[in-house]
C-alpha positions as CSV (number, residue, x, y, z in Angstrom):
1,X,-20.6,-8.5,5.7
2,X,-19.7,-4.6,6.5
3,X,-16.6,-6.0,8.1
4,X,-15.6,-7.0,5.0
5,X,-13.6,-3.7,3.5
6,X,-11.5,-3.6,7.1
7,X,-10.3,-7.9,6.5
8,X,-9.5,-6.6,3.0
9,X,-7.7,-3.9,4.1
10,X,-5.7,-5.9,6.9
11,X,-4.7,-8.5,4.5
12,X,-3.5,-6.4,1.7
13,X,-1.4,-4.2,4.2
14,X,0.0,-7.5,5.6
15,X,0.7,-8.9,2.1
16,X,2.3,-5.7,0.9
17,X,5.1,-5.4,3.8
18,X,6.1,-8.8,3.3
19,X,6.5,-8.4,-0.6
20,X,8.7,-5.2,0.5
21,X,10.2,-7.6,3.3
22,X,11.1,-10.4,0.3
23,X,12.2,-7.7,-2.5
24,X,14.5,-6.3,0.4
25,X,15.7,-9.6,0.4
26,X,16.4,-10.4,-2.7
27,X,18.3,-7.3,-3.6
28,X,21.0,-8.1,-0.5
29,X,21.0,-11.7,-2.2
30,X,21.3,-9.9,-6.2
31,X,18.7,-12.6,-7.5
32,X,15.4,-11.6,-9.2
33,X,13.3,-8.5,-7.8
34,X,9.6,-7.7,-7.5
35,X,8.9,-4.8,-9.8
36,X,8.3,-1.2,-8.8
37,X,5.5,-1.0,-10.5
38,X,4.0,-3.8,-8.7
39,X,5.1,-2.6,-5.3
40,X,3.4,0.3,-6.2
41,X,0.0,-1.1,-7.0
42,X,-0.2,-3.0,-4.2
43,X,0.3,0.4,-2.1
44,X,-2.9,1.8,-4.4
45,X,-5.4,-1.0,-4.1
46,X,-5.1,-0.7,0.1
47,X,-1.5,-1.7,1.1
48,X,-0.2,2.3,1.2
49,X,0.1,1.2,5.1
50,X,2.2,-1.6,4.8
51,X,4.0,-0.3,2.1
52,X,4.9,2.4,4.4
53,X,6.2,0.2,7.2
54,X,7.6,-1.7,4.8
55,X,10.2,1.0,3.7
56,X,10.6,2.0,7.2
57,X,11.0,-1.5,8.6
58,X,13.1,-3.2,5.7
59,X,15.0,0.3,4.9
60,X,13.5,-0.2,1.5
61,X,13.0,2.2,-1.2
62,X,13.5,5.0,0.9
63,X,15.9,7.4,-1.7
64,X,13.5,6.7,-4.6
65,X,11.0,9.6,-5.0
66,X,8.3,8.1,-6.3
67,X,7.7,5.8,-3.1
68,X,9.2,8.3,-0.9
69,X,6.7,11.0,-1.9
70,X,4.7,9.2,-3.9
71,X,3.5,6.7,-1.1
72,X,2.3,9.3,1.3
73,X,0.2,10.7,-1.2
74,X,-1.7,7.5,-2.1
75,X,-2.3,7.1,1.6
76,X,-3.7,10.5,1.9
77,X,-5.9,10.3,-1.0
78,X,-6.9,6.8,0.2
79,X,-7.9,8.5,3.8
80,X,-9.7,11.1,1.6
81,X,-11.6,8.4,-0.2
82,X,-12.8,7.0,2.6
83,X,-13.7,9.9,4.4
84,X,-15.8,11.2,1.7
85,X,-17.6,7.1,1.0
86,X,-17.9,7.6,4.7
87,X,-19.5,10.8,5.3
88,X,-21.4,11.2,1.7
89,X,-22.3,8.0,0.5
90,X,-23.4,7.4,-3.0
91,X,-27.2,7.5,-3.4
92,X,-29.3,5.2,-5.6
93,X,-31.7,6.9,-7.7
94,X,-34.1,3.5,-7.5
């Protein structure tokens, strides 16, 4: 059961650089495109990793400000997050 967060977090990274893989994609092919604000969520419920490699990898979004600054700072504050869950971790007054 405490493995849990870590198979979350490997999955949603996966998932997220293959939706930046597919929206790559299907902007060389013109057709329909995944939203950025979708792309975007993704990065802040876990996938800031894959989003990452995602740009890098598929040369995707990388001119646009709000991933190129915007998706280091989710990752950083998501490294923060855990780091403070980690080291402080909420107490039940039970």
């Amino acid at each position: 059961m405490a493995n849990v967060p870590l198979y979350y977090l490997i999955v949603i990274n996966i998932v997220t650089f293959l939706v930046y893989g597919i929206d790559k994609l299907k902007a060389k092919q013109g057709s329909w495109r995944i939203s950025e604000a979708t792309l975007l969520v993704l990065a802040i419920v876990g996938g800031s990793i894959g989003a990452l490699l995602g740009m890098k990898i598929w040369h995707h979004k990388t001119m646009h400000k709000k991933f190129k600054y915007g998706l280091p700072l989710i990752l950083l504050a998501q490294i923060a997050l855990i780091y403070l869950f980690c080291n402080f971790p909420l107490r039940s007054n039970v």
